[in-house]
VOLO-177517 format. One record per residue (C-alpha): z, y, x. Coordinates in steps of 0.001 Angstrom, whole numbers, padded with zeros to 6 digits, always signed. Each point is the difference from the previous one (the first is absolute). Layout:
! residues N
ZYX/...
END
This chain:
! residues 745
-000025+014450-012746/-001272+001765+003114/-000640+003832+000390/-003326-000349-000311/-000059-001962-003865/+002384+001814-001893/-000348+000942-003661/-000919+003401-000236/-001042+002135+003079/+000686+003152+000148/-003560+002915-000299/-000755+003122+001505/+002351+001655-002573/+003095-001643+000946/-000859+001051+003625/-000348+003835-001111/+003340+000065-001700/+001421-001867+003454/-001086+003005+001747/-003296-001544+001488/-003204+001489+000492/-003340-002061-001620/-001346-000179+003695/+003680-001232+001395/-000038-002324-003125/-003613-001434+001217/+000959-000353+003634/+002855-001824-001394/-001995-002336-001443/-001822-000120+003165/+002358-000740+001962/+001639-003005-001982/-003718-001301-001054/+001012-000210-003834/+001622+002016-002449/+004265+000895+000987/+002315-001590-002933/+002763+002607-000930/+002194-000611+002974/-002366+000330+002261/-001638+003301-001342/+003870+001489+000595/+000197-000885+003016/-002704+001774+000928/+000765+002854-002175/+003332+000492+001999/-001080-001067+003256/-003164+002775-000164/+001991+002451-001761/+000312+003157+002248/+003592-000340+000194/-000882-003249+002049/-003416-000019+001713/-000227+003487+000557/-003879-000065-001249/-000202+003458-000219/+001407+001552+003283/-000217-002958+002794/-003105+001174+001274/+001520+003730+000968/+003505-001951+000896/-001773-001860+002576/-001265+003548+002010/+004080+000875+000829/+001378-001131+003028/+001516-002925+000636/+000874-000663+003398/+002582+000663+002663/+001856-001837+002782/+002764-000129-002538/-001801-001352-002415/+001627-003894-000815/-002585-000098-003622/-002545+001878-000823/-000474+001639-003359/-000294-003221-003065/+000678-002748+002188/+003823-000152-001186/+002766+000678-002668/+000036+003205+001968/-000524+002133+003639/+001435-001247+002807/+000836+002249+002895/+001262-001161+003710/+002761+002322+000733/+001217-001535+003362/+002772-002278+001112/-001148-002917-002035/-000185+001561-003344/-002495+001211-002483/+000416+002362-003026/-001658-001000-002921/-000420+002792-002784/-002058+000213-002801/-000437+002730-003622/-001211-001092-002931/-000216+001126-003799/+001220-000422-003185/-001434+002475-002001/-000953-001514-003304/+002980-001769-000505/+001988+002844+000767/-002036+002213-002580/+001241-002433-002530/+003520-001138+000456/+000850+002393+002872/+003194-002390+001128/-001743-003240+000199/-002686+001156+001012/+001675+001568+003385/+002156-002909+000399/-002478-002101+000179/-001845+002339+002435/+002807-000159+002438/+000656-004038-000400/-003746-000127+000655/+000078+001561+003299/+002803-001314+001492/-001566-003553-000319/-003266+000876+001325/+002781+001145+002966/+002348-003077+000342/-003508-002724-000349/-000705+001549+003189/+003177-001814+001054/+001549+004074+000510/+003164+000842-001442/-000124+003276-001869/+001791+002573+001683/-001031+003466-001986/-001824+001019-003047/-001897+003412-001235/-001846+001321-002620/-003028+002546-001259/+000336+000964-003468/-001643+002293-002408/+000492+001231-003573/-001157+002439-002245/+001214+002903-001548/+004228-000034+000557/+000315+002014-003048/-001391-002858-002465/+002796-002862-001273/-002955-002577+000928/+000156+001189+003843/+003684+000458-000072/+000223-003755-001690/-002389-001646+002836/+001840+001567+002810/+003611-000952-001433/-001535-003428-000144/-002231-000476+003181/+002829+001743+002127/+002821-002404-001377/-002659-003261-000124/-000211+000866+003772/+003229+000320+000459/+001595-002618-001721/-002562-002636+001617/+000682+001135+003508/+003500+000773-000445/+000253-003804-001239/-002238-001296+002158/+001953+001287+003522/-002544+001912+001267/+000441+004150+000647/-002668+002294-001474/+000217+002432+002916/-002843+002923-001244/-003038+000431-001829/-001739+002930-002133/-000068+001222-003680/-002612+002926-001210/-000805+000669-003328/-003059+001537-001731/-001653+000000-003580/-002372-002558+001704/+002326-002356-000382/+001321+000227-003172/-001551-003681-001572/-000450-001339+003618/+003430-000248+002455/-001051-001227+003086/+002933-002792+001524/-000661-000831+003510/+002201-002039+001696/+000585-000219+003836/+002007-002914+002174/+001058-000560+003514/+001145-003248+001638/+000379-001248+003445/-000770-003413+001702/+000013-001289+003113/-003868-000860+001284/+000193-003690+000343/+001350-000348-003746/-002532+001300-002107/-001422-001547-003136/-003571-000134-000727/-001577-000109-003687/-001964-002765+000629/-000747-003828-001020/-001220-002821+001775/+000694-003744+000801/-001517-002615-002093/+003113-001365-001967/+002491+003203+000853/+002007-000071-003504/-000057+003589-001928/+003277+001064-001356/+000890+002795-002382/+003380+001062+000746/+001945+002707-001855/+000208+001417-003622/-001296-002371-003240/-003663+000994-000941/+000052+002325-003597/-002738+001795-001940/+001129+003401+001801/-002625+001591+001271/-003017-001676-000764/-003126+001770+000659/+001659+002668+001918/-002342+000364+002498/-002551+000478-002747/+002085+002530-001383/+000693+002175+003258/-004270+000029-000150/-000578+002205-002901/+000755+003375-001030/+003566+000204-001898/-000411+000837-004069/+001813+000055-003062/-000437-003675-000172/+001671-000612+003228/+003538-000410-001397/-001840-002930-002097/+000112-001622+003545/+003801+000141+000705/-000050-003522+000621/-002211+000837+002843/+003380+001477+001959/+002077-002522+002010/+003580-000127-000155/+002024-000003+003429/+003145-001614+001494/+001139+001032+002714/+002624-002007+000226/-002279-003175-000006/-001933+001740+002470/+002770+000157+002356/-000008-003054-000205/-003328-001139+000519/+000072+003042+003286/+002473-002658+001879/-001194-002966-000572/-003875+000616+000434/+001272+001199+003272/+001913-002757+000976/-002965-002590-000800/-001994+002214+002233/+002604-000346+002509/-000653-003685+000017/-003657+000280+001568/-001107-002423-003066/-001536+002467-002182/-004289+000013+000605/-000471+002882-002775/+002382+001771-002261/-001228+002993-002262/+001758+001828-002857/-001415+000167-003576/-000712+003546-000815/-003350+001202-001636/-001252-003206-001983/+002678-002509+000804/-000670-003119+000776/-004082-000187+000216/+000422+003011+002694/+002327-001878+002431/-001703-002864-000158/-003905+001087+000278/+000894+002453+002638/+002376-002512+001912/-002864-002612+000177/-002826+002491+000344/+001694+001236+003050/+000864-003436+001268/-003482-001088-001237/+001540-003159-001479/+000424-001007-004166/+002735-000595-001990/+000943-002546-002794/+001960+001334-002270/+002149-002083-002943/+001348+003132-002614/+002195-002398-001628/+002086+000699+003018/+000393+003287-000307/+003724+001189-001321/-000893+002089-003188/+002370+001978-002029/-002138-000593-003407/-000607-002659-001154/-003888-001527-000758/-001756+003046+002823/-003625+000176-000269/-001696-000999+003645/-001346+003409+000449/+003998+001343-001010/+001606-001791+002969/-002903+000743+002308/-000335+003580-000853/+004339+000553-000627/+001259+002818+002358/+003226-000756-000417/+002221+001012+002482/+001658-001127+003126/-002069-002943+000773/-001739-001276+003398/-002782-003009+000632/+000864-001457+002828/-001875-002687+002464/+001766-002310+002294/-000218-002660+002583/-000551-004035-002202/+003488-001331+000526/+002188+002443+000229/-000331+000830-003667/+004134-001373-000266/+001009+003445+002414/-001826+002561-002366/+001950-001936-003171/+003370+000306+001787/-000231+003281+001049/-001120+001259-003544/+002525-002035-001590/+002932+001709+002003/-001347+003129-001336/-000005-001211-003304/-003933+000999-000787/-003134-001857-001344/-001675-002414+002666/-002721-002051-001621/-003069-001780+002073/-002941+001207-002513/-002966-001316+002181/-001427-001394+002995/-002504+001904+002829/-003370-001494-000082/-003279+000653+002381/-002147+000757-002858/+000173+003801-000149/+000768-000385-003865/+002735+000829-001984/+000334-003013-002725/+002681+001020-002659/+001242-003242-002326/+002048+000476-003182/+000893-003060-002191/-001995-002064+003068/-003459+001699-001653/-001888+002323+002581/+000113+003322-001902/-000978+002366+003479/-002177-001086+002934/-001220+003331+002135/-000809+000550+003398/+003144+002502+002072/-002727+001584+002147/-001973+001528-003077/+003103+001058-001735/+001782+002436+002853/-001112+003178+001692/-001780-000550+002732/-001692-003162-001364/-002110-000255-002945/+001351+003258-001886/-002422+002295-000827/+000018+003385+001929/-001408+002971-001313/-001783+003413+001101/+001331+002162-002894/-002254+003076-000844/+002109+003201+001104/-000613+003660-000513/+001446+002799+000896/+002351+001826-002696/-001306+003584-001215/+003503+001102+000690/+000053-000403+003725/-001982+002773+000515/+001377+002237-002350/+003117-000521+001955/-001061+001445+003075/-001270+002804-001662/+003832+001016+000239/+000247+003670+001680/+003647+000897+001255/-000551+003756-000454/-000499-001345-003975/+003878-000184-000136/+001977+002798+000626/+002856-000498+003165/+003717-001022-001049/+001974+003894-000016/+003288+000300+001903/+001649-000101-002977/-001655-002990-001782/+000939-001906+003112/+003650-000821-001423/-001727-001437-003156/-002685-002123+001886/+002975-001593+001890/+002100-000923-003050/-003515-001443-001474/-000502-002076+003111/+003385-001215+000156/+000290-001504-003424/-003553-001326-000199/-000226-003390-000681/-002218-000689+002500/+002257+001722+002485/+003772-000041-001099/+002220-002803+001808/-000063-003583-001352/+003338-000549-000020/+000120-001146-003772/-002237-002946+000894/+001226-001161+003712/+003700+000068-001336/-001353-002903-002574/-001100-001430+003139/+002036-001966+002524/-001060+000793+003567/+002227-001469+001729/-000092-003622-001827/+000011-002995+002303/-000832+001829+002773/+003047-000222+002335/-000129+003559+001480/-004067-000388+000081/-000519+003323-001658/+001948+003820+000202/-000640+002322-003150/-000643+003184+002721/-002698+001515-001592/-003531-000277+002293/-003428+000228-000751/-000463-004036+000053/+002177-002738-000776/+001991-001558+003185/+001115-003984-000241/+001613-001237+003008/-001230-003658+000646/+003313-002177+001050/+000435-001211+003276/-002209+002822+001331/-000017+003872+000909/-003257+000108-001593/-000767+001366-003777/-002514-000268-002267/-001357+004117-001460/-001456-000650-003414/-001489+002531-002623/-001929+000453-002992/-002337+003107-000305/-002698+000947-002261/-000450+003899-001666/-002545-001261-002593/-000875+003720-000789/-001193+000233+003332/-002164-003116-000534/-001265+001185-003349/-001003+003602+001465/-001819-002080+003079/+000153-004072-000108/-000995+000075+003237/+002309+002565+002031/+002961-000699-002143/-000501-003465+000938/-000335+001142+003339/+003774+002321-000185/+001578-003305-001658/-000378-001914+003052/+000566+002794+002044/+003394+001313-002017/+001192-003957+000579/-000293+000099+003316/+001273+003410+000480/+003164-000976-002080/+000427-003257+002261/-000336+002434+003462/+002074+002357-001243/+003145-002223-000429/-000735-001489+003731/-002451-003158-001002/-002913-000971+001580/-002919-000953-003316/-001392-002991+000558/-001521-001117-003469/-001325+000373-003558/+000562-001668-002778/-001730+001728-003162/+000232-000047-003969/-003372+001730-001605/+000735+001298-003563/-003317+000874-001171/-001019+000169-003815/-003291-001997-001685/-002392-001196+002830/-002754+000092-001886/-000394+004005-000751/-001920+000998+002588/+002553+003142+000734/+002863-002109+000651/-001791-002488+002147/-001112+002820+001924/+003765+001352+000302/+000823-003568+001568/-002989-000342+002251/+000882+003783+001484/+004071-001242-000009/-000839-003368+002136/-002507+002046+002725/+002718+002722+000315/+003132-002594+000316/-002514-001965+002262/-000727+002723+002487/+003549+001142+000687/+001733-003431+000109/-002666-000344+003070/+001083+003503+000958/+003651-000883-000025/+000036-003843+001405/+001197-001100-003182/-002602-003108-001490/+000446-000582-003064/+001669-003738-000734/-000696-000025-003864/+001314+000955-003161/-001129+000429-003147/-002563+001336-002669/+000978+001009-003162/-002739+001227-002424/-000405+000442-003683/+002930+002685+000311/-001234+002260-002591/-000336+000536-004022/-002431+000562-002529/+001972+002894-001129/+001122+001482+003593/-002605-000844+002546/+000768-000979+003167/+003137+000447+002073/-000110+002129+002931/-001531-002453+002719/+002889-001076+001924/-000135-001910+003427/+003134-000825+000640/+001193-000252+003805/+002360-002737+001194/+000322+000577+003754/+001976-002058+002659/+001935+001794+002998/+001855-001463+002737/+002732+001818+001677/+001205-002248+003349/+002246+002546+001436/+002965+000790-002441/+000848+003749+001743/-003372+001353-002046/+001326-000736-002904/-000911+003946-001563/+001531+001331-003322/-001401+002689-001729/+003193+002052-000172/+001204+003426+001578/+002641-001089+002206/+001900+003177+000555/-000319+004004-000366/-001634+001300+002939/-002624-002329+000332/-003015+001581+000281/-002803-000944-002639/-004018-000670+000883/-002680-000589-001450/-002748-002533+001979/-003491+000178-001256/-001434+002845-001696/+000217+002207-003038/-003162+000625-001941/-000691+002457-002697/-000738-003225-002575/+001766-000744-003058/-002642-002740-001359/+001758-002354-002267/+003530+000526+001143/+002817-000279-002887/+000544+003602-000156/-004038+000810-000664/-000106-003200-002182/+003459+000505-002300/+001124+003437+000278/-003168+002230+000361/-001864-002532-002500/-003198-000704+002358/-000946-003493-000755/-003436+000216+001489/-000256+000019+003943/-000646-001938+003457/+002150-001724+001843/+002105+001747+002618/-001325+000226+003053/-000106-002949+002373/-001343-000418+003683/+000645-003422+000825/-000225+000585+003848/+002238+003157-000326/+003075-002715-001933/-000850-002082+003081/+001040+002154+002576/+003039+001185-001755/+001473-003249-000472/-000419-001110+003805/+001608+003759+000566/+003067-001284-002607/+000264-003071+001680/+000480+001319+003641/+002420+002669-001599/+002012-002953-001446/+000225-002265+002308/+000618+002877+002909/+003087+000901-002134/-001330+003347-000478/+000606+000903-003891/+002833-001091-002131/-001792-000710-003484/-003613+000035-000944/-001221-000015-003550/-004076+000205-001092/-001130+002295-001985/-001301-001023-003276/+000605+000449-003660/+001019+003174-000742/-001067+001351+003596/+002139+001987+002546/+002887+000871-002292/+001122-003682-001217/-000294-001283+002893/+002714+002695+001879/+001824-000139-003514/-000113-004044+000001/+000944+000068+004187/+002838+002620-000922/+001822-001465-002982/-000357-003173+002117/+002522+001316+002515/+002387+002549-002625/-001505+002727+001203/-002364+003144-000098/-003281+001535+002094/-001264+003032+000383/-003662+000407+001240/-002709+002602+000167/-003308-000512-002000/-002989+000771+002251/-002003+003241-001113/-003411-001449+000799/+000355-002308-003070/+000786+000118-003511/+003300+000144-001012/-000715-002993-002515/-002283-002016+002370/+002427+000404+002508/+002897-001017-002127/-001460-002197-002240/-003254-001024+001101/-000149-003953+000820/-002547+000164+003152/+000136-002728+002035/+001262-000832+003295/+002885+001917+000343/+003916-001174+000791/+003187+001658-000519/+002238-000162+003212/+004064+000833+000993/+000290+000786+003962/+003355+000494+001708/-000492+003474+001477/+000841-001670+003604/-003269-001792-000905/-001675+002602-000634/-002502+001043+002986/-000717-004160+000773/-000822-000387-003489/-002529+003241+000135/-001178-001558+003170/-000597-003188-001142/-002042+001141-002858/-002079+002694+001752/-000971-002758+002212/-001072-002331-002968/-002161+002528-001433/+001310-000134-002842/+000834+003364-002118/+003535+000971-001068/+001915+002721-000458/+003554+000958-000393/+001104+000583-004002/+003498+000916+000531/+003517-001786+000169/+002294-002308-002415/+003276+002227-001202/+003044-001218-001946/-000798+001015-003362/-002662+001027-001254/-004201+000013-000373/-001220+003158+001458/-003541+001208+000092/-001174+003287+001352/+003744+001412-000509/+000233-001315-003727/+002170-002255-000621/-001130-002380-002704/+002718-002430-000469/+003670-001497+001349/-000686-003797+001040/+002496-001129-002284/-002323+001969-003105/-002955-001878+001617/+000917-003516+000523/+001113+000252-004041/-003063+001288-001099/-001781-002878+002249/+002694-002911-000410/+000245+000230-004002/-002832+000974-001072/-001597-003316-000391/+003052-001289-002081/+000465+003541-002179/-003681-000180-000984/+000975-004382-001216/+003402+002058-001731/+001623-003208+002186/
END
């Protein structure tokens, strides 16, 4: 029985509850010249579900930059960016999310997230070297929160742990937004030497298609459907939609997908994430504009009696398609059978641009790649956006509204700060994390403003970070989008890196409300101008929409920042640490009398409702070619940006770094609150050696870039303005525990 005679074809009502449009279920029709059977209508469903064509946001992706002389792959064409960082090697890097899944079984659901995007690392033929992530959660004080961060935190870490590859930074925030909506993103890093890097791509008439890895199960089927609509009450109905991981198998599958690469046999090879089977091979042959026979009988299945559209649609874990060379098909067997892991030729490369899919030897699936994939024949939309009422009511904000922080309140602000979730260390969840993991000395756990991973056989290291305050984003999609890239950047200068790319996760909520789309639109022009401001093109990423309830609205739009650094010289390595008492402490960049959506204005003086803080984009320019001169001159001895929590954390985070104390002067000409609180950008916290001190000044005066002098790290304590607030040792346990005393862990 061919596709095209079967029994009982699917209507327009089937395609609704698939997640298909009546216009994308016409143009399906279209496209094939006759009605889809079943199988056929879910491929489509998957393959022009959000999660995988993008429908709704690849025409405002395409505006960011893409380019560079570093650039090895430009944004979509692989498993993930690839970046040229000298000597023969290339760092490829990648985030991705895992909301939904995570929303509903909070350990899978990460797991998964992080075996994801370490394959979409090692196709690339790279070996992971170093792994971060963004998180965000609602409400602490609700056991729902408190359950999904106990679970996401240990899925993460027991995955990675396993797996042999260090989680080395990342974020966590929390806000009411997110109470029914976490947000997972997942980052990876790998390294791979120029002349050894695997495409995702299919061609050869007669090439032989393997699946190699994990049996096929009924695990998440549909879930690229399901990460494409808002969550409800009825999404725990879908648990089946949530993949299971094994990291172990994954291993596995890590060393010898990178040993068949090493062969030079290997045409294509592409993991099965989003959609399985149909994705790998309809973007594999679209790319290589070649077809693909298909035989499903073939595939190793875990159930018994799987439905066509099950095996094709299956996102099981820890699987790869992979395209070699006729003839050698004997090396890919051996080397799969030393690892002890599925190796089974399902089909054959043809020149016909289709993708024929047998089962029983009856044709139950014959579609074209190039209409399934983005960048083909998916549709692309020009979604209807509007600007929210509340944007403007925002900047309505007035500081004069809110009375200034008394001398005597300061004490309490400080304790506030400290402890806030959004603030206090993260010690509870990098302790479940193992940082130094398979990395042979790659890493050091001295606190910095970016991650450092030291590639082997080199002096040169990778800087990697994750940045995003979504508040900022919320108040002004486009300037907070604008201080994301900007804060990621400034994080990877700060700790003596040079940023070289981008690499972004968009967690937006339901596309189709004209105030959300417009949040996105504003994000993407605001992310676009400064990555062209900063030399940073953007190599892809991801889009994750729907993240939102019926109940709660949408979450706070949050553009997540994945930014690569390269440090070649080892002696700039900068902490952000006091080094010893004496040191004198400034402060580069400028105060401002602005306390727009910091943490204090937002959670201790109850102001939900104002801009984002302000931002000149050519102002952060200057200072971080000023920080980088002062770096690699040897002029300071720690630098630390100021961000969350403003002025204060950041000398409180730099002192309890080192064991020991400041005391500064505020400046008179602002606000005691702005000045100690206020989250302004474009500002860094630096250490000099007082023998330093007049070629530092110099150096800076000559820049143009403001600073002036705060004051001087002590033994002891935190001193402002003569008060004494706190003893170190009374700080760092405020700041260390209370992550872990608010879990009672």
């Amino acid at each position: 029985m061919s596709a095209e005679t079967t029994d009982q074809l699917p209507t327009l009502e089937t395609a609704r509850k698939l997640g298909l449009l009546p216009d994308e279920y016409d143009r399906i029709i279209a496209i094939l010249g006759r009605k889809p059977n079943f199988t056929e209508l879910s491929i489509f469903s998957v393959m022009w579900s959000e999660h995988c064509s993008y429908k709704n946001s690849i025409v405002w992706l395409k505006t960011l930059p893409r380019d560079s002389e570093r650039m090895l792959a430009k944004a979509g064409e692989e498993n993930a960016g690839l970046v040229d960082i000298g000597d023969g090697l290339a760092c490829s890097f990648k985030i991705e999310s895992h909301n939904h899944p995570s929303a509903i079984e909070p350990y899978q659901g990460a797991a998964t997230g992080v075996g994801g995007i370490n394959r979409d690392i090692f196709t690339m033929g790279a070996r992971p070297i170093a792994q971060l992530n963004s998180l965000r959660f609602g409400n602490l004080d609700l056991p729902k929160t408190q359950r999904l961060l106990k679970g996401v935190v240990k899925g993460i870490g027991d995955y990675g742990n396993a797996f042999g590859i260090p989680t080395v930074g990342g974020e966590i925030y929390f806000d009411d937004c997110y109470n029914v909506n976490p947000l997972v993103n997942a980052f990876s890093a790998g390294i791979v030497e120029v002349d050894k890097v695997a495409k995702a791509t299919s061609y050869g008439v007669g090439n032989p298609v393997f699946i190699v890895g994990s049996a096929t199960g009924k695990d998440g089927i549909h879930g690229a459907t399901f990460a494409s609509e808002d969550i409800s009450d009825k999404s725990t109905e879908k648990l089946p939609a949530v993949q299971v991981g094994d990291p172990f198998m994954e291993k596995l599958l890590l060393e010898a997908s990178l040993e068949i690469i090493g062969t030079g046999y290997v045409i294509g090879i592409q993991d099965m994430g989003a959609a399985g089977i149909i994705c790998s091979t309809s973007e594999m042959s679209a790319k290589g504009e070649h077809g693909m026979i298909i035989d499903l009988d073939k595939v190793p299945t875990r159930q018994p009696n799987m439905d066509p559209f099950e095996i094709l649609l299956s996102e099981s874990q820890e699987r790869m398609l992979v395209v070699i060379e006729k003839g050698k098909e004997d090396v890919i067997q051996q080397i799969f059978d030393k690892w002890d892991l599925n190796c089974e030729q399902i089909g054959t490369v043809t020149d016909t641009g289709r993708l024929h899919f047998y089962r029983h030897g009856e044709l139950v699936a014959d579609v074209p790649a190039h209409d399934l994939v983005l960048g083909g024949g998916a549709p692309q939309y020009h979604r209807e956006y509007r600007e929210p009422a509340y944007f403007q009511e925002f900047k309505k904000f007035q500081i004069s509204d809110v009375s200034d922080v008394e001398a005597a309140e300061i004490q309490k602000v400080v304790e506030h700060l400290l402890t806030h979730p959004n603030i206090c260390s993260r010690r509870w969840v990098y302790e479940q994390y193992d940082s130094m993991v398979g990395t042979a000395n790659r890493t050091t756990n001295v606190p910095s403003d970016a991650a450092v991973v030291n590639i082997k056989g080199t002096d040169k290291s990778i800087v990697i970070t994750v940045d995003c305050n979504s508040r900022y984003v919320n108040a002004d999609p486009n300037t907070g989008a604008k201080i994301a890239v900007a804060e990621a950047a400034r994080n990877i200068v700060c700790t003596g890196g040079e940023p070289l790319a981008v690499t972004n996760n968009l967690n937006f909520g339901n596309p189709y409300v004209p105030e959300v789309y417009w949040q996105f639109v504003q994000a993407v022009k605001g992310m676009g101008e400064a990555c062209l401001r900063f030399a940073t093109p953007v190599t892809g990423g991801n889009v994750s929409f729907y993240n939102q309830s019926s109940d709660e609205g949408p979450v706070f739009p949050t553009p997540t920042i994945g930014m690569l650094g390269l440090m070649e010289n080892p002696e700039n390595r900068m902490t952000l640490r006091f080094r010893q008492a004496g040191d004198l402490i400034y402060l580069v960049g400028e105060s401002k009398d602005d306390i727009a959506s910091s943490e204090y204005l937002y959670s201790y003086r109850g102001v939900k409702a104002s801009p984002a803080p302000a931002f000149d984009m050519e102002v952060e320019y200057a200072l971080q070619q000023a920080i980088k001169e002062l770096i690699i001159n040897k002029l300071v001895v720690s630098a630390h940006d100021v961000s969350d929590g403003g002025l204060f954390v950041t000398l409180s985070e730099s002192a309890m770094g080192g064991n020991l104390g400041f005391t500064i002067e505020t400046d008179s000409r602002f606000r005691k609150d702005a000045f100690l609180f206020g989250e302004s950008q474009s500002r860094v916290v630096v250490s000099v050696a007082r023998e330093k001190q007049t070629e530092f000044e110099d150096a800076l005066t000559k820049s143009g870039v403001a600073f002036s002098r705060l004051g001087a790290v002590n033994d002891t304590n935190f001193v402002i303005d003569g008060q004494p607030l706190l003893a170190v040792a009374a700080a760092k346990d405020l700041y260390d525990n209370a992550l872990s005393r608010k879990l009672e862990v």
